[in-house]
TILO-175004 format. One record per residue (C-alpha): residue number from 1; x, y, z. Coordinates in pm, 1 decimal, decimal comma. Layout:
# TILO-175004
[NUM; [X; Y; Z]] ...
END
This chain:
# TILO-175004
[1; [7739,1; 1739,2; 224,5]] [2; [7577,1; 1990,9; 418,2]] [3; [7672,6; 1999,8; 820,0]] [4; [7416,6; 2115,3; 1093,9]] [5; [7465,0; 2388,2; 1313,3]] [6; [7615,5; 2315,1; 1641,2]] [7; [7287,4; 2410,1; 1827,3]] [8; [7078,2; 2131,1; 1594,3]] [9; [7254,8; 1879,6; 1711,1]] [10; [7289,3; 1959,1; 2059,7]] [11; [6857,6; 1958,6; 2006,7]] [12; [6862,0; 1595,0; 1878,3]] [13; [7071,9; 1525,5; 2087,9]] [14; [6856,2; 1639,6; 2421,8]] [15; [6522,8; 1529,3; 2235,0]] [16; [6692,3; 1189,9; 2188,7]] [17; [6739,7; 1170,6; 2572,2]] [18; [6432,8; 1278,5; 2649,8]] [19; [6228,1; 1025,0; 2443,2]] [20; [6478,4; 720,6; 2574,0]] [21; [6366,6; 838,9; 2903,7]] [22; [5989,5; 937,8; 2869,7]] [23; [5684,9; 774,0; 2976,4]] [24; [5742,1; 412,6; 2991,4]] [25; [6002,4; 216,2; 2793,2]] [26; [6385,1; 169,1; 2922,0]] [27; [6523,4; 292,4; 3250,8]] [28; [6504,6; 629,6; 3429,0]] [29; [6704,4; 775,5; 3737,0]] [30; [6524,7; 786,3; 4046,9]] [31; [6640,8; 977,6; 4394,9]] [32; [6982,7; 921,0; 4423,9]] [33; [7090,1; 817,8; 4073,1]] [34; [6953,2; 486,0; 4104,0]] [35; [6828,7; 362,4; 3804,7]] [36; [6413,1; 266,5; 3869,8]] [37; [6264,1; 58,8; 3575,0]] [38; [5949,3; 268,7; 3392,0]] [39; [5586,1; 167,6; 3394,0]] [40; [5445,9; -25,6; 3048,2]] [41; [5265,8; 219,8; 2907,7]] [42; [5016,7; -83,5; 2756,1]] [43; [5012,5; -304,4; 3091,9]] [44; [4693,9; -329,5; 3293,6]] [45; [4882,3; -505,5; 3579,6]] [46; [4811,9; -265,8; 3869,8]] [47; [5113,1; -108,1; 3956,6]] [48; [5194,4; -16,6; 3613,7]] [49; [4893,6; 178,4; 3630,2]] [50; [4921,3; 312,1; 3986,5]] [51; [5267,8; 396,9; 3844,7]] [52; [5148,7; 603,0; 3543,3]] [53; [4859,0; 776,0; 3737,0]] [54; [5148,7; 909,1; 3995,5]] [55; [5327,4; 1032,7; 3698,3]] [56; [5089,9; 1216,6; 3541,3]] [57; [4962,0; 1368,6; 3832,0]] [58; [5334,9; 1479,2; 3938,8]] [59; [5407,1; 1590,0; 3580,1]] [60; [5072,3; 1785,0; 3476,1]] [61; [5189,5; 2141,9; 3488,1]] [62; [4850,6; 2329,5; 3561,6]] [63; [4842,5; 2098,0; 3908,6]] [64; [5236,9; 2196,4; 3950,2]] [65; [5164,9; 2544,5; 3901,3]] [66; [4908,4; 2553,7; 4162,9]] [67; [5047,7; 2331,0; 4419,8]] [68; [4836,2; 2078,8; 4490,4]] [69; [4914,8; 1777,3; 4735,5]] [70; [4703,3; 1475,4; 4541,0]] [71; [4782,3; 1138,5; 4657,8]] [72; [4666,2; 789,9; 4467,7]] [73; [4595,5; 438,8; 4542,8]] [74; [4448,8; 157,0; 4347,8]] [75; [4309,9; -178,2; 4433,7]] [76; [4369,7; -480,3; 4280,7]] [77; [4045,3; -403,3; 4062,9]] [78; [4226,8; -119,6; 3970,7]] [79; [4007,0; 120,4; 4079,8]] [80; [4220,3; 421,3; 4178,9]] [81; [4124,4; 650,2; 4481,2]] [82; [4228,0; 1026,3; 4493,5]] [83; [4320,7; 1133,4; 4843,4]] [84; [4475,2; 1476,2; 4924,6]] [85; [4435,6; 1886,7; 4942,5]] [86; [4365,9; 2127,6; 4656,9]] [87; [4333,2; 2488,1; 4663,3]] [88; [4086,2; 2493,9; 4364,5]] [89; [3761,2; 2287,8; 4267,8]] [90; [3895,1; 2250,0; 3954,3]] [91; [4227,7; 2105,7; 4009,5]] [92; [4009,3; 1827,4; 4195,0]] [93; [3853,5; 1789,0; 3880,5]] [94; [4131,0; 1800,4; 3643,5]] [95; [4316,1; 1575,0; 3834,9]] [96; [3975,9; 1314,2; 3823,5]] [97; [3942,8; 1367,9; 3478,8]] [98; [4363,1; 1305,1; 3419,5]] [99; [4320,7; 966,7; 3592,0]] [100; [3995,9; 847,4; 3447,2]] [101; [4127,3; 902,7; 3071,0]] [102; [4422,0; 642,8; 3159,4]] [103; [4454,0; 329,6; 3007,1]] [104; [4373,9; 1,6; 3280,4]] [105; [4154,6; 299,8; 3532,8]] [106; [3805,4; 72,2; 3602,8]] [107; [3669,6; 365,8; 3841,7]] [108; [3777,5; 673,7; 3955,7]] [109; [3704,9; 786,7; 4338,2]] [110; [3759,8; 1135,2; 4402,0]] [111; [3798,4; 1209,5; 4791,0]] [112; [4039,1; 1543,9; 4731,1]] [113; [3911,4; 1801,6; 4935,9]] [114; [3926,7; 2169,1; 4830,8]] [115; [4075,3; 2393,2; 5123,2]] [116; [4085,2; 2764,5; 5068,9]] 
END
């Protein structure tokens, strides 16, 4: 029987956390170490969604890397609105264009302003 190198395993071992912990099954860690319960990934219930646009806004690197300060809310038609300050026209754009590709979005209003 063949044995994996130390450093394989400790890489399953990470990837195995990281997909128990990913976008919407099981239980994450919120502030504090308290555990916070993850958005369905397949609901269309309106927090869910609210929940997953917030996430992928947070998470998308190219709106990380420039900073942006995008806020969302959604009604109970789930129609989300995009409040907030960019930097860029096109991080107001990515982030529309992130949100309307989600599963449960109806509309998408876009009222990010771009401040240089």
């Amino acid at each position: 029987m063949k044995t994996l190198p130390l450093f394989v395993l400790a890489a399953l071992l990470v990837a195995s956390e990281i997909v128990g912990y990913g976008y919407g099954y099981g239980y994450g860690y919120g502030y504090g170490n308290y555990p916070i319960s993850m958005p369905n990934p397949n609901s269309t219930n309106s927090e869910d969604v609210l929940a997953r646009v917030r996430i992928a806004l947070e998470n998308d690197p190219i709106l990380l890397r420039n900073g942006t300060n995008i806020q969302a809310s959604i009604d109970s038609s789930n129609r989300v609105s995009l409040t907030g300050i960019v930097s860029q026209a096109a991080d107001k754009r990515r982030a529309e264009t992130i949100v309307r590709g989600m599963r449960g979005v109806k509309t998408v209003n876009n009222y990010i302003n771009v401040y240089r």
